[in-house]
C-alpha positions in Angstrom: -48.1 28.7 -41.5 -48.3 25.2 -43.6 -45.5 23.3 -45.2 -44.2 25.4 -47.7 -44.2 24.3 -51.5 -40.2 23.6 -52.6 -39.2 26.3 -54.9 -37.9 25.4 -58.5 -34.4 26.4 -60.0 -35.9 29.5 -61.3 -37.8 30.8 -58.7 -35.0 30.4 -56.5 -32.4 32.3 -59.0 -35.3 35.0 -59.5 -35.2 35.7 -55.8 -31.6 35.4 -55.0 -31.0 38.4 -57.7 -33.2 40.4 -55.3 -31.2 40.2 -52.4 -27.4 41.3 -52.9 -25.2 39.3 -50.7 -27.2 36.3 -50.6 -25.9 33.5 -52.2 -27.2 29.3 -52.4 -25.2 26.8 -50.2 -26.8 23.8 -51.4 -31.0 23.4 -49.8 -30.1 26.7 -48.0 -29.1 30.5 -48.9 -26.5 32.3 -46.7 -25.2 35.4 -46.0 -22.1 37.1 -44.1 -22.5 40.5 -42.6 -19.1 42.0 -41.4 -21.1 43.7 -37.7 -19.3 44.7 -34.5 -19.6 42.0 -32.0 -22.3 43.5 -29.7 -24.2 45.2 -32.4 -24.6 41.3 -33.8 -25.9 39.8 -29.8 -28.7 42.7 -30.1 -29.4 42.3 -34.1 -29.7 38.3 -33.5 -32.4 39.1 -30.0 -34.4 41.1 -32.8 -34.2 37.8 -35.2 -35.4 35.4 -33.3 -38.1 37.7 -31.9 -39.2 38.3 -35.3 -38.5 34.2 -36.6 -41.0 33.4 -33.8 -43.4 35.7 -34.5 -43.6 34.3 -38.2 -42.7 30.6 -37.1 -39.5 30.5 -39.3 -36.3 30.8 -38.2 -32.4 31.0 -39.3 -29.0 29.3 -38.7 -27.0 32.2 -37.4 -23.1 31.9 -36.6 -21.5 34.6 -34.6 -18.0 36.2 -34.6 -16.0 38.6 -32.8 -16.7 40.6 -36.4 -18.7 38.7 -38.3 -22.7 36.8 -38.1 -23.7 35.3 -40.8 -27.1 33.7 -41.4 -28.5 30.5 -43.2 -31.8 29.9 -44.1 -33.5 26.4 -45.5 -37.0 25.3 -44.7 -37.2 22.3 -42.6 -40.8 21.3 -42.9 -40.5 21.3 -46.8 -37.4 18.4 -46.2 -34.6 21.5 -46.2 -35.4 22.7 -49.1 -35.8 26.6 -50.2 -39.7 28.0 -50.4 -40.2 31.5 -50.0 -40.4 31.8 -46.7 -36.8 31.5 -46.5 -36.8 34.4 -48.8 -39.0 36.1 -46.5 -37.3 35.8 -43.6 -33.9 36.8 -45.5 -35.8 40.3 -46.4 -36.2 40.4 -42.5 -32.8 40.0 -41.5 -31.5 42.6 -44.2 -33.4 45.0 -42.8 -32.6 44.5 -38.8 -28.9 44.2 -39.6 -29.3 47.3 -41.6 -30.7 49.1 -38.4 -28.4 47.2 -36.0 -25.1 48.2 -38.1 -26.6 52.2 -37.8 -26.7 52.2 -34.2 -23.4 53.8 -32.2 -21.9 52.1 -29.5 -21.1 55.0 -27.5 
């Protein structure tokens, strides 16, 4: 993939205004999404299949109700590139599909 150019103040703000929930937590953007527990272990196999597929990966925290993701890129010295804005497009859209399915 290649180190990844920083992105500027702009850029960044551009982007985050394309991806409701996000929000910047420092060199990093995070977001919460409220998931049922097991729905959340299946949504986060999907994630890291996809992060090592495009050799970029999230922080991801789960709860009993909760997972919420962080994203920086470490080869550009934790600092956001678009890749991390990427990868957030990527986890939208699996939680999207994990949050559909029925547990029974």
């Amino acid at each position: 993939m290649g180190v990844q150019r920083p992105m500027t103040h702009e850029q960044i703000a551009e982007q985050l205004a394309m991806l409701p929930g996000w929000v910047q937590d420092g060199d990093a953007i995070t977001r919460t999404y409220p998931i049922r527990y097991h729905a959340a272990v299946a949504a986060i196999v999907t994630i890291a299949d996809r992060s090592r597929r495009i050799q970029h990966h999230a922080d991801l925290d789960l709860r009993i109700d909760h997972l919420r993701a962080s994203i920086t890129t470490h080869d550009a010295g934790n600092r956001l590139t678009r890749a991390d804005f990427d990868l957030a497009h990527r986890i939208d859209a699996i939680i999207t599909v994990h949050q559909s399915i029925p547990l029974d």
